[in-house]
CHARMM-style PDB file with segment names, atoms N, HN, CA, C and O in Angstrom:
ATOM      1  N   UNK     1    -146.284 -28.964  26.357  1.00  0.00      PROA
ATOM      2  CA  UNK     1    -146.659 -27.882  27.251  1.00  0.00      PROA
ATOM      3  C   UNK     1    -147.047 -28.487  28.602  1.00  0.00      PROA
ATOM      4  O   UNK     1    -147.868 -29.404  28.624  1.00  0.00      PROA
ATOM      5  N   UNK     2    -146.359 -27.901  30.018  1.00  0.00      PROA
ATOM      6  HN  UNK     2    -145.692 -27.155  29.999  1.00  0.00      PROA
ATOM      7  CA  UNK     2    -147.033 -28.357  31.052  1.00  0.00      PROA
ATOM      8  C   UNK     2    -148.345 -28.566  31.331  1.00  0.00      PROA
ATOM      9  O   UNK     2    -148.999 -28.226  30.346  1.00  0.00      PROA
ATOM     10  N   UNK     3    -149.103 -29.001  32.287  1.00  0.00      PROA
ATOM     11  HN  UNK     3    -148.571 -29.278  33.088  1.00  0.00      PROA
ATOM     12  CA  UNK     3    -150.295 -29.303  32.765  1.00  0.00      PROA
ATOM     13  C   UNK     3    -150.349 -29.509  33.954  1.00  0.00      PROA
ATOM     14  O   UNK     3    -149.799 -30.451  34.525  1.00  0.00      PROA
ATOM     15  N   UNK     4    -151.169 -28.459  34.582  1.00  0.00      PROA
ATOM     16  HN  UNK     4    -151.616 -27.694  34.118  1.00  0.00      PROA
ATOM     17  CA  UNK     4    -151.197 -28.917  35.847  1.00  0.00      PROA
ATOM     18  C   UNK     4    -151.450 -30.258  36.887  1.00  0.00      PROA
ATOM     19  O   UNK     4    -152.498 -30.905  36.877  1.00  0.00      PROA
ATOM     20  N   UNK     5    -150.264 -30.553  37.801  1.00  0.00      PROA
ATOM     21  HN  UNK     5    -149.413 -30.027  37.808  1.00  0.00      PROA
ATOM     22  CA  UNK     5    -150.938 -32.031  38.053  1.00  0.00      PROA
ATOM     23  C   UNK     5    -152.204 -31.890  38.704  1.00  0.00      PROA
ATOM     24  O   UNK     5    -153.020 -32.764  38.413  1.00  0.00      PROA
ATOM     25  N   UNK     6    -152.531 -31.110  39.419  1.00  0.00      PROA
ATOM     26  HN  UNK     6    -151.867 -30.400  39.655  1.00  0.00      PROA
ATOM     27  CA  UNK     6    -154.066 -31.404  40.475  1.00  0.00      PROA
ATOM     28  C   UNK     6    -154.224 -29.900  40.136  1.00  0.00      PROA
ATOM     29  O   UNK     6    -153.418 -28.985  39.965  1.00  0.00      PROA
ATOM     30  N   UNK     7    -155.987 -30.029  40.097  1.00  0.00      PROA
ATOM     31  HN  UNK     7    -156.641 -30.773  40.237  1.00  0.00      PROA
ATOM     32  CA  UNK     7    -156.742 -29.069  40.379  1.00  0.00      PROA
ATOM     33  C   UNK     7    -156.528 -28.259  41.847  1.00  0.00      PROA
ATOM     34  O   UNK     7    -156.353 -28.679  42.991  1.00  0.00      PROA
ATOM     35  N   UNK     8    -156.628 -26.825  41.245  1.00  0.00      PROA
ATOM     36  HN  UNK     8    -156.769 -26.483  40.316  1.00  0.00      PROA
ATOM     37  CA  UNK     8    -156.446 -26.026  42.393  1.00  0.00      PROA
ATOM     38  C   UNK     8    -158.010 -25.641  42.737  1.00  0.00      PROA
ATOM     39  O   UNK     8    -158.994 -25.761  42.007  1.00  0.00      PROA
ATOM     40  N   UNK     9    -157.932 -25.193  43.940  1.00  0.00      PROA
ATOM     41  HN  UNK     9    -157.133 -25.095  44.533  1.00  0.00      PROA
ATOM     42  CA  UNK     9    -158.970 -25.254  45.267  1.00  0.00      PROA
ATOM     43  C   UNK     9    -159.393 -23.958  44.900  1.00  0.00      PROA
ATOM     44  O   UNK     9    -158.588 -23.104  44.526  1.00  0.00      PROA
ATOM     45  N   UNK    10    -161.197 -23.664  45.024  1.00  0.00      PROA
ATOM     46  HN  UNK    10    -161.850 -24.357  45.328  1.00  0.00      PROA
ATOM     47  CA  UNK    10    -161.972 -22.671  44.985  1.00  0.00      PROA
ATOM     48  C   UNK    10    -161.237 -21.382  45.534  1.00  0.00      PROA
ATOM     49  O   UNK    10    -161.152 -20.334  44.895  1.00  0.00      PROA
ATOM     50  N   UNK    11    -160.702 -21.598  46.833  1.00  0.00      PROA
ATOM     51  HN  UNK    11    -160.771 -22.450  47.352  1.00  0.00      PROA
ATOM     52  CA  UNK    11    -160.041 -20.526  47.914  1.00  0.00      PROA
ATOM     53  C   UNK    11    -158.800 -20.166  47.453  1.00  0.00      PROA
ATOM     54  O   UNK    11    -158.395 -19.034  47.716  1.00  0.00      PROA
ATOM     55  N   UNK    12    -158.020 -21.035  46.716  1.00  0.00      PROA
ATOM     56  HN  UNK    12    -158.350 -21.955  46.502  1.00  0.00      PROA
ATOM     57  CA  UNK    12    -156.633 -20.352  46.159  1.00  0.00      PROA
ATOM     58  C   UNK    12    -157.187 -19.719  44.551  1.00  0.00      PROA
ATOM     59  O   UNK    12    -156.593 -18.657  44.364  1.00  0.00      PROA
ATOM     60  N   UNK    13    -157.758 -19.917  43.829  1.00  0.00      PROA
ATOM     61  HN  UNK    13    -158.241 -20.780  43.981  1.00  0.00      PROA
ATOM     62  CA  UNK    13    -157.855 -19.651  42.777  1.00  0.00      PROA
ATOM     63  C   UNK    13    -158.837 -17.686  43.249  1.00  0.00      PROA
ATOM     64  O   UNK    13    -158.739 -16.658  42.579  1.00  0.00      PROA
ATOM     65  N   UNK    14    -159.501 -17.849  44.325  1.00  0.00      PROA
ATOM     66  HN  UNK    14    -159.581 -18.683  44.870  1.00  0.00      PROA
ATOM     67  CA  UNK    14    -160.309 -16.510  44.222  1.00  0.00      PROA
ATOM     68  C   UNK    14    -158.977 -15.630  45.521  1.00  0.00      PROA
ATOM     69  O   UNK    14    -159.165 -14.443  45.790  1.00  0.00      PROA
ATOM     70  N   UNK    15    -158.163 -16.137  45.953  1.00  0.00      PROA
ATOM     71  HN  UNK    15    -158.011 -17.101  45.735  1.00  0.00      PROA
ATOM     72  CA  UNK    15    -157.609 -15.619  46.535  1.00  0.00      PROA
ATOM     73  C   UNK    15    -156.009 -14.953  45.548  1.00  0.00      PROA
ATOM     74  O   UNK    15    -155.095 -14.311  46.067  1.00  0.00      PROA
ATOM     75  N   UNK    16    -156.082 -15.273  44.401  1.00  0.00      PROA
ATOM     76  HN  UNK    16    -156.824 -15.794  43.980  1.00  0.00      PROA
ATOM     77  CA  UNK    16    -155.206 -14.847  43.745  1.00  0.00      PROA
ATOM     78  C   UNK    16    -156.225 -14.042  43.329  1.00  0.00      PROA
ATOM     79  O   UNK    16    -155.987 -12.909  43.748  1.00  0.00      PROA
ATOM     80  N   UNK    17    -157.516 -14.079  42.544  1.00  0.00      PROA
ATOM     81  HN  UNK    17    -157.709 -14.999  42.204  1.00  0.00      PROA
ATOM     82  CA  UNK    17    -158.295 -12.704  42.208  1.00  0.00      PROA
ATOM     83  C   UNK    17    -158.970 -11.645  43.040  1.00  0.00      PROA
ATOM     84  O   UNK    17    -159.951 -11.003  42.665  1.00  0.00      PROA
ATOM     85  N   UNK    18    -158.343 -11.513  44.242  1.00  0.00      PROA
ATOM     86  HN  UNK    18    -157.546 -12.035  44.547  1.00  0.00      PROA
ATOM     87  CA  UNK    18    -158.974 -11.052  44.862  1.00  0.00      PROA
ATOM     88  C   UNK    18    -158.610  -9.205  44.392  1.00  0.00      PROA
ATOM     89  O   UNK    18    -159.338  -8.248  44.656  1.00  0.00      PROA
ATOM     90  N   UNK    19    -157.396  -9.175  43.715  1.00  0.00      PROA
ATOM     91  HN  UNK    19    -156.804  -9.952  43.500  1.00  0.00      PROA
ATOM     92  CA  UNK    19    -156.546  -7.842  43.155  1.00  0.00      PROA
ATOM     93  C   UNK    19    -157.050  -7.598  41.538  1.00  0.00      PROA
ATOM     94  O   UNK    19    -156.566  -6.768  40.769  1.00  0.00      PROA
ATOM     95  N   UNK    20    -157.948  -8.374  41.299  1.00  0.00      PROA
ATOM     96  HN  UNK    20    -158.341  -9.048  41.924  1.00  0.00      PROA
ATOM     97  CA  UNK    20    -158.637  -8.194  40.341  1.00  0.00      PROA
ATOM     98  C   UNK    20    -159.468  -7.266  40.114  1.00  0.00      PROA
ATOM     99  O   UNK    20    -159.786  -7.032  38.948  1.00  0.00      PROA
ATOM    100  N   UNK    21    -160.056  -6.462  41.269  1.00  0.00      PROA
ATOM    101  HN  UNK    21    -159.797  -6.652  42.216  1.00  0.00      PROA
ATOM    102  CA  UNK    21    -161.177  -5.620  41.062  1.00  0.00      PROA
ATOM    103  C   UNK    21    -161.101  -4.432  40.540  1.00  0.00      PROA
ATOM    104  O   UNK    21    -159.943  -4.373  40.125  1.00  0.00      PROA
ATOM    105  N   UNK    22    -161.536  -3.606  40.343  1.00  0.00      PROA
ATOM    106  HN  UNK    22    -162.476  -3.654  40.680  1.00  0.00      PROA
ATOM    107  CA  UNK    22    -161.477  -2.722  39.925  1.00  0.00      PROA
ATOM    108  C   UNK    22    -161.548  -1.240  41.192  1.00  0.00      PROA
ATOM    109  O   UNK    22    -161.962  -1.579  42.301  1.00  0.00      PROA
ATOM    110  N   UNK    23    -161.207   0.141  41.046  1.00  0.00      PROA
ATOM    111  HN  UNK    23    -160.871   0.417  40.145  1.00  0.00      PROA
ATOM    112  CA  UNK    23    -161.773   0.940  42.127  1.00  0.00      PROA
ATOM    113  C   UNK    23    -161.744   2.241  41.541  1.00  0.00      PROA
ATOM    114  O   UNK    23    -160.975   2.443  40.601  1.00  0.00      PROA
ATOM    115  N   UNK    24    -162.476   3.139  41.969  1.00  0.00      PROA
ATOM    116  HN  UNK    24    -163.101   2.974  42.732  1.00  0.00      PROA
ATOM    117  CA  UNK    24    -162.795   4.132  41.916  1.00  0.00      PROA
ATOM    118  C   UNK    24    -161.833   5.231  41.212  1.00  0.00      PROA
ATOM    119  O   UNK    24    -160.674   4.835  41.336  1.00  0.00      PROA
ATOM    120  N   UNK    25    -161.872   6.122  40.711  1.00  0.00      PROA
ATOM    121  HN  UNK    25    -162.814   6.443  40.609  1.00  0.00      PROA
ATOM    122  CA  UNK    25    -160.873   7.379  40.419  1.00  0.00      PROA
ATOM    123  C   UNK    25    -160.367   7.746  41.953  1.00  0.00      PROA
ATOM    124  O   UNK    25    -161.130   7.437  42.868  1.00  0.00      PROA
ATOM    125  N   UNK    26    -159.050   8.426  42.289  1.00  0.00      PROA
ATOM    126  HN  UNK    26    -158.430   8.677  41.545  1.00  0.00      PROA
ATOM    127  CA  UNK    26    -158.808   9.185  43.256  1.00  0.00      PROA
ATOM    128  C   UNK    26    -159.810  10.682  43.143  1.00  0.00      PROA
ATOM    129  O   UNK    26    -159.272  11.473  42.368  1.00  0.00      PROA
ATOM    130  N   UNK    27    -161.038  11.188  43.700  1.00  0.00      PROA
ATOM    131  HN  UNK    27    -161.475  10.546  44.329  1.00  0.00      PROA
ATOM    132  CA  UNK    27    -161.022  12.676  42.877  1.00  0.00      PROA
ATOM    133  C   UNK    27    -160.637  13.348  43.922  1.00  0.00      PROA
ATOM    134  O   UNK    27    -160.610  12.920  45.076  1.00  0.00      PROA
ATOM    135  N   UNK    28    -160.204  14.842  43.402  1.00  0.00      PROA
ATOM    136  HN  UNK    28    -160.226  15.189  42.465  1.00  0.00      PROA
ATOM    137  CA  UNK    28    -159.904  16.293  44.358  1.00  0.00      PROA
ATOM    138  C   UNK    28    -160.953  17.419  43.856  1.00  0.00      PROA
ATOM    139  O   UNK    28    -161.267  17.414  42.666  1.00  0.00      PROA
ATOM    140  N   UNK    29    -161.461  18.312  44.665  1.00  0.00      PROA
ATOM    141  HN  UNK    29    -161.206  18.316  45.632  1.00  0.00      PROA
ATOM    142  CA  UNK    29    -162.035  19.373  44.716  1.00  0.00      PROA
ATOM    143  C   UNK    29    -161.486  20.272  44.185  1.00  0.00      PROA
ATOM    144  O   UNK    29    -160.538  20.741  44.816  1.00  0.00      PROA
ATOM    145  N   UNK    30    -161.813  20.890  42.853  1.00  0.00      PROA
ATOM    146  HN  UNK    30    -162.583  20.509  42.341  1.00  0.00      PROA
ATOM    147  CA  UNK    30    -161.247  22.077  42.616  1.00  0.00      PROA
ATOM    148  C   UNK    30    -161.552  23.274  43.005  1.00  0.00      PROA
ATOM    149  O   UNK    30    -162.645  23.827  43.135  1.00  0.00      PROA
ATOM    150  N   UNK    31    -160.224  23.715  43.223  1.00  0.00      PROA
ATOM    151  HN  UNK    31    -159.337  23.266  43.117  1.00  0.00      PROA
ATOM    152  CA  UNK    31    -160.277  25.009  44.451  1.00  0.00      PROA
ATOM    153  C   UNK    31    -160.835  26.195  43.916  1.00  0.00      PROA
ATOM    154  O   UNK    31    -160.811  27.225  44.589  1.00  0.00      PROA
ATOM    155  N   UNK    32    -161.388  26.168  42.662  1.00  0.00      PROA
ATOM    156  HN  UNK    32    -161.407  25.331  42.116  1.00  0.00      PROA
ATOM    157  CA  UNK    32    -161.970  27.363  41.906  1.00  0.00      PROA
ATOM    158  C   UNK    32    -162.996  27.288  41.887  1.00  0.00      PROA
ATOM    159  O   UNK    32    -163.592  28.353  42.045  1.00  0.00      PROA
ATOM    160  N   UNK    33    -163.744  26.164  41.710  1.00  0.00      PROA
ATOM    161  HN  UNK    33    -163.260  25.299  41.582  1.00  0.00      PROA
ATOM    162  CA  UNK    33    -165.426  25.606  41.321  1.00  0.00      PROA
ATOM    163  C   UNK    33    -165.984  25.048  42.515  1.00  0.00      PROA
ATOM    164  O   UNK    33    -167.172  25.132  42.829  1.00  0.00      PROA
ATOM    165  N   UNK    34    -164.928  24.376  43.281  1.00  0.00      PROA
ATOM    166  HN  UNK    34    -163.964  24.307  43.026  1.00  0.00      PROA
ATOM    167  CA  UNK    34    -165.396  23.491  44.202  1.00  0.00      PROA
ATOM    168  C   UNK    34    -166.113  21.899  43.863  1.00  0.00      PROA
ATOM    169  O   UNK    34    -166.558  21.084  44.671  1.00  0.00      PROA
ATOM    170  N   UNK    35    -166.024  21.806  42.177  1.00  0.00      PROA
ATOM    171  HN  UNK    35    -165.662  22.468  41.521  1.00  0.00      PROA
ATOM    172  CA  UNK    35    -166.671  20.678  41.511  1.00  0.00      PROA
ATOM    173  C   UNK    35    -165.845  19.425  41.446  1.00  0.00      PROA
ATOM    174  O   UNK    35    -164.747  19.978  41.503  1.00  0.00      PROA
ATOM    175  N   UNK    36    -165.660  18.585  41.396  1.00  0.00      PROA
ATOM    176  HN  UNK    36    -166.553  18.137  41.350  1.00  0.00      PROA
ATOM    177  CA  UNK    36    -165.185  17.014  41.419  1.00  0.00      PROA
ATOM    178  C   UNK    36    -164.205  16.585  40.651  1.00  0.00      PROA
ATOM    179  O   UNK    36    -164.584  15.977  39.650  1.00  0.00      PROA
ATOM    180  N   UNK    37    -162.755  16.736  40.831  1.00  0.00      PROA
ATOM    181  HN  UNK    37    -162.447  17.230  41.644  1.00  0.00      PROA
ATOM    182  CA  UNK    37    -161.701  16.393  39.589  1.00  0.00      PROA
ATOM    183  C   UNK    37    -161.022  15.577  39.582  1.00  0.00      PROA
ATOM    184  O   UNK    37    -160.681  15.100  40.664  1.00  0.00      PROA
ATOM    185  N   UNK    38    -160.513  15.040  38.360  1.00  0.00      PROA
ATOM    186  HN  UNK    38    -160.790  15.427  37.481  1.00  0.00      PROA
ATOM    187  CA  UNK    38    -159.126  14.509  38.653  1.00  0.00      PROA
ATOM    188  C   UNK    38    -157.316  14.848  39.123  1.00  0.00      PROA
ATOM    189  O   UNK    38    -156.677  15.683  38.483  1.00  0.00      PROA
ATOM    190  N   UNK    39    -156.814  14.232  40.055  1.00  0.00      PROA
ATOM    191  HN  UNK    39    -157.333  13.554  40.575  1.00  0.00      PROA
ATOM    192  CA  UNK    39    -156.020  15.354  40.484  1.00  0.00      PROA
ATOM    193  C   UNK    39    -154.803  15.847  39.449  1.00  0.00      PROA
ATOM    194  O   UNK    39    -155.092  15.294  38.388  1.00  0.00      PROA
ATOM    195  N   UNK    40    -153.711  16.539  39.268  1.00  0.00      PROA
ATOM    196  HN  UNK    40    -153.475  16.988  40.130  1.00  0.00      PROA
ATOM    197  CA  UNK    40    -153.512  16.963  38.382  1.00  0.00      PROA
ATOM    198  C   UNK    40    -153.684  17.031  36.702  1.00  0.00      PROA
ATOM    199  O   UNK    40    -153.086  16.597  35.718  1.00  0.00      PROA
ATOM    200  N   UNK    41    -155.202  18.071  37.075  1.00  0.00      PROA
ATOM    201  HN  UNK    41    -155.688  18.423  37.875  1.00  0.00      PROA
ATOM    202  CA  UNK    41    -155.474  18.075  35.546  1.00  0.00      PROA
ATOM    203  C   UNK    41    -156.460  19.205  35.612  1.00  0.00      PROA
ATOM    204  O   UNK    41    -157.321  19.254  36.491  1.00  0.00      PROA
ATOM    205  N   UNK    42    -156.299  20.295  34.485  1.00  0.00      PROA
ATOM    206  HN  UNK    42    -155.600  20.255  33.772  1.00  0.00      PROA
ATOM    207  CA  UNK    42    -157.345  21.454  34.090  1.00  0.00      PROA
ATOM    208  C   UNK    42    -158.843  20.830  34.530  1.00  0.00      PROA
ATOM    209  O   UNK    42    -159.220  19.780  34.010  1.00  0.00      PROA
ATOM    210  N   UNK    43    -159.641  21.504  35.475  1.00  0.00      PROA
ATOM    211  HN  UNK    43    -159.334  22.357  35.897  1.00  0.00      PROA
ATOM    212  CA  UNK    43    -161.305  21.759  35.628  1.00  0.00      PROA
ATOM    213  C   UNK    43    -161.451  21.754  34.401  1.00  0.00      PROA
ATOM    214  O   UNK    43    -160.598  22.440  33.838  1.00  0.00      PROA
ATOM    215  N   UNK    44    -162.230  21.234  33.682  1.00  0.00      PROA
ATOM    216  HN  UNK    44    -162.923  20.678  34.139  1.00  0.00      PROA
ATOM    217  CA  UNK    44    -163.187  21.123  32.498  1.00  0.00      PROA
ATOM    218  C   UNK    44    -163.941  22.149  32.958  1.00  0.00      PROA
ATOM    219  O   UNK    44    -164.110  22.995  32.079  1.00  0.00      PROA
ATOM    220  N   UNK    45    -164.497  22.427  34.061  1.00  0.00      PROA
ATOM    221  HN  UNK    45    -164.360  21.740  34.775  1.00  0.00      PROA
ATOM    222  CA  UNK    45    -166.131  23.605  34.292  1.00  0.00      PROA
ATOM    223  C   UNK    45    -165.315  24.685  34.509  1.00  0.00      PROA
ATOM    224  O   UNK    45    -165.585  25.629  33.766  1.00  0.00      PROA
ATOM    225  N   UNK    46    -164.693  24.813  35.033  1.00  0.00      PROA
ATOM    226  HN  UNK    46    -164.474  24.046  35.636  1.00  0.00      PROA
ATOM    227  CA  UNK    46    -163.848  26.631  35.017  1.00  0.00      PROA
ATOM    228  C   UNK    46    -162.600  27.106  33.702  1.00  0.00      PROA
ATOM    229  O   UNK    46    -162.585  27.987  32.842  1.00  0.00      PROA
ATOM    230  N   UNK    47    -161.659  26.025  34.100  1.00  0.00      PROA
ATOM    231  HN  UNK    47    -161.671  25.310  34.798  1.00  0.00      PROA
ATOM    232  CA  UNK    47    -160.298  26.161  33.175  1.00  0.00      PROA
ATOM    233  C   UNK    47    -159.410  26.378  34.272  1.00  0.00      PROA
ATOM    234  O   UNK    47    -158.375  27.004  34.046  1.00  0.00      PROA
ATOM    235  N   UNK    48    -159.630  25.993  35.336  1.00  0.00      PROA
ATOM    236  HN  UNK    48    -160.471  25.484  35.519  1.00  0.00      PROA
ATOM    237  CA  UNK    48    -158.608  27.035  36.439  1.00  0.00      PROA
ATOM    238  C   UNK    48    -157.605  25.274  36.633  1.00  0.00      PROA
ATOM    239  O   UNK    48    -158.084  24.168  36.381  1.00  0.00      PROA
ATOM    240  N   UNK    49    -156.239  25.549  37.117  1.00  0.00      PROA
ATOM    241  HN  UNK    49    -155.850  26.448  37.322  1.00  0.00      PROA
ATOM    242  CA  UNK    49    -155.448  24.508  37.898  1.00  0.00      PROA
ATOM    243  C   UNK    49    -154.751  25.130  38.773  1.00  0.00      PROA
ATOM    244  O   UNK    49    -154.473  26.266  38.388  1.00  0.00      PROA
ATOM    245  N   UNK    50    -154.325  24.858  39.849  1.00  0.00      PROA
ATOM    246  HN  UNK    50    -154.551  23.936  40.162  1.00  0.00      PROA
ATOM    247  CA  UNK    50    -153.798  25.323  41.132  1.00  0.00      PROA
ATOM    248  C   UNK    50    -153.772  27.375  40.912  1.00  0.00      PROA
ATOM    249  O   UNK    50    -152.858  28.183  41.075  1.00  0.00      PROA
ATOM    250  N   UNK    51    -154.988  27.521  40.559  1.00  0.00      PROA
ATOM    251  HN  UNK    51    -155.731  26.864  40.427  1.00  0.00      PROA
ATOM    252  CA  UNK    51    -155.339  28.516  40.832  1.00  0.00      PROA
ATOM    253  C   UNK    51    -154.963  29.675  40.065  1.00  0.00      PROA
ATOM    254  O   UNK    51    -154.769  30.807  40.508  1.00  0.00      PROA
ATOM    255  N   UNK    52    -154.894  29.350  39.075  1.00  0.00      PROA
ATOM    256  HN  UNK    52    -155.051  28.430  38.715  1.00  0.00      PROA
ATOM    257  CA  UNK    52    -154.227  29.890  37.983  1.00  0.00      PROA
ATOM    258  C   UNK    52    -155.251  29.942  36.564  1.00  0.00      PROA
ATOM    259  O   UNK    52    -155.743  28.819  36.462  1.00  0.00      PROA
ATOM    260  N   UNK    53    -155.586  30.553  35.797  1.00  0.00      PROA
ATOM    261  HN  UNK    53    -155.186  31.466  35.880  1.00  0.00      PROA
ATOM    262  CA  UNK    53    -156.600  30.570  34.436  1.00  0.00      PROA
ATOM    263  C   UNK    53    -155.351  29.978  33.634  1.00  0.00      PROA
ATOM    264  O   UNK    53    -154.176  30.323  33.516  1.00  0.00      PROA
ATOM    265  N   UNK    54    -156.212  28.820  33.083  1.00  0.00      PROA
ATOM    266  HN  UNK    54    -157.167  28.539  33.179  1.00  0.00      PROA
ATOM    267  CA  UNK    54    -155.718  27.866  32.130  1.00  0.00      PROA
ATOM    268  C   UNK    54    -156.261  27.887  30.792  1.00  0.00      PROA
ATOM    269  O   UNK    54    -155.709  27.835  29.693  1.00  0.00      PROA
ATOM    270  N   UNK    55    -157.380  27.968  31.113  1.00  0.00      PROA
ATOM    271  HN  UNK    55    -157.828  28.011  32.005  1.00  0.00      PROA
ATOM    272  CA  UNK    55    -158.304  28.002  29.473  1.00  0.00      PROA
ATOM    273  C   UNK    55    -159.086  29.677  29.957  1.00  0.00      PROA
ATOM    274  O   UNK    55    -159.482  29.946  31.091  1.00  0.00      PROA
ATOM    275  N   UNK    56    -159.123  30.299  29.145  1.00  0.00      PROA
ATOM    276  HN  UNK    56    -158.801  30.080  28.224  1.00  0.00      PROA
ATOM    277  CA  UNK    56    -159.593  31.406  29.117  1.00  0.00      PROA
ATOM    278  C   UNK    56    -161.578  30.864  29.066  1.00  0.00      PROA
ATOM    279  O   UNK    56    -162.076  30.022  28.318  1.00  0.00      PROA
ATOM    280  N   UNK    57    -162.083  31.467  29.824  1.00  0.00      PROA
ATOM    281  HN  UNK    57    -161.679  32.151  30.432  1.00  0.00      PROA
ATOM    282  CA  UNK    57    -163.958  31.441  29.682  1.00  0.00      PROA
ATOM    283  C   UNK    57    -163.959  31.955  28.798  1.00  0.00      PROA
ATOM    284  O   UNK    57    -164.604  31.208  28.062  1.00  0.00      PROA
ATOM    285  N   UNK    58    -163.646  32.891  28.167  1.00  0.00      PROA
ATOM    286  HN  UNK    58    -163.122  33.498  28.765  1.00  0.00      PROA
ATOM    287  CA  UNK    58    -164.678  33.621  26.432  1.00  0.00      PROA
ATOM    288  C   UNK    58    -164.349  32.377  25.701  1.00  0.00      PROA
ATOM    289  O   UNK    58    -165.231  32.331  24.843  1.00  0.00      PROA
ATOM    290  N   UNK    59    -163.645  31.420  25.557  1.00  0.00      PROA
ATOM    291  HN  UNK    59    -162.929  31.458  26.254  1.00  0.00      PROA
ATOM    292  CA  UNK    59    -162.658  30.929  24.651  1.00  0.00      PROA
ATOM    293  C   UNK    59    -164.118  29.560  24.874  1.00  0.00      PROA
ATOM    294  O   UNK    59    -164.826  29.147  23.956  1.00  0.00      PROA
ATOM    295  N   UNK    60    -164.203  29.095  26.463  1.00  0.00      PROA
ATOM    296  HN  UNK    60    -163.628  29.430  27.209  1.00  0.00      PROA
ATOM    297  CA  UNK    60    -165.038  27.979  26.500  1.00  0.00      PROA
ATOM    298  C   UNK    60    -166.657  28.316  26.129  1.00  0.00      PROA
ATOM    299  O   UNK    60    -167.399  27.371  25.861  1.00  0.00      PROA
ATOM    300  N   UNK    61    -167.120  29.571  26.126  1.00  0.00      PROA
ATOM    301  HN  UNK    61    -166.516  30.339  26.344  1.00  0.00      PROA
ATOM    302  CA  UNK    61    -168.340  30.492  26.220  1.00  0.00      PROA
ATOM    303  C   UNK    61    -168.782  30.287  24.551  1.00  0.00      PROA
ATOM    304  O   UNK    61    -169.912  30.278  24.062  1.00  0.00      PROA
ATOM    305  N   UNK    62    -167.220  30.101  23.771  1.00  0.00      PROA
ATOM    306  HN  UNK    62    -166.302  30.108  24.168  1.00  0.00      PROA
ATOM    307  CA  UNK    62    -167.688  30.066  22.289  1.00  0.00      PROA
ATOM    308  C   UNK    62    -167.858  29.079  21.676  1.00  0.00      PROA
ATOM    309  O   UNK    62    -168.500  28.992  20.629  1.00  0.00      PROA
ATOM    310  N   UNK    63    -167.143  27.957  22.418  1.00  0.00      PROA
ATOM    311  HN  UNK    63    -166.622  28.028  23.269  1.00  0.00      PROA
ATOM    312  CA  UNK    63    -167.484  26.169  22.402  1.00  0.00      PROA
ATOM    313  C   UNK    63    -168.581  25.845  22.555  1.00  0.00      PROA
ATOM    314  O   UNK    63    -169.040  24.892  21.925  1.00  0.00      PROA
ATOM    315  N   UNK    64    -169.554  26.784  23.732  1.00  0.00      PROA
ATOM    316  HN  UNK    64    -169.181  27.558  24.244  1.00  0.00      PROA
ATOM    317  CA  UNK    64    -170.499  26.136  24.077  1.00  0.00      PROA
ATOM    318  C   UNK    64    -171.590  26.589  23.087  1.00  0.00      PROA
ATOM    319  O   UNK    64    -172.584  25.866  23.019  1.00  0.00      PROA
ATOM    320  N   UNK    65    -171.533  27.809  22.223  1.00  0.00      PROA
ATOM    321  HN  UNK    65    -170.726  28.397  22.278  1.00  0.00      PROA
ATOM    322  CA  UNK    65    -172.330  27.959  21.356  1.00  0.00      PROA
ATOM    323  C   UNK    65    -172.843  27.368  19.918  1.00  0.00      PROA
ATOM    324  O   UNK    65    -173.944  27.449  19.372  1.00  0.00      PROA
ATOM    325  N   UNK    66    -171.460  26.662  19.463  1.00  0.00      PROA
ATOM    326  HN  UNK    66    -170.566  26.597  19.906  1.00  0.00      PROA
ATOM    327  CA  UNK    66    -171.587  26.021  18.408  1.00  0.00      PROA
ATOM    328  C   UNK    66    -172.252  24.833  18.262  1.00  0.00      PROA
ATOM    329  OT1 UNK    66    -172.309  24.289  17.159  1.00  0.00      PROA
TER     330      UNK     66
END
């Protein structure tokens, strides 16, 4: 198996990790709640997506009781 001949340098080794990090979610505002989402995907707090009822509220109203 190869081996590297010489040690590589502090600055090349963190400059290849520099794409290592990690970042944030993209979020979008949903236009029904106005609450914090991911972009294409059903509001969890309403049920609404581009403005449209997706999950019916009686339906989430009976989730929340059990």
């Amino acid at each position: 198996m190869p081996v590297p001949k010489r040690r590589q340098s502090k600055s090349r080794i963190r400059k290849r990790r520099t794409h290592d990090s990690l970042t944030a979610p993209g979020l979008t505002e949903c236009q029904h709640c106005h609450k914090q989402i991911l972009p294409h995907r059903v509001c969890g707090f309403c049920g609404y997506y581009k403005g449209k009822s997706i999950i019916p509220i009686v339906e989430k109203a009976k989730k929340e009781e059990r």
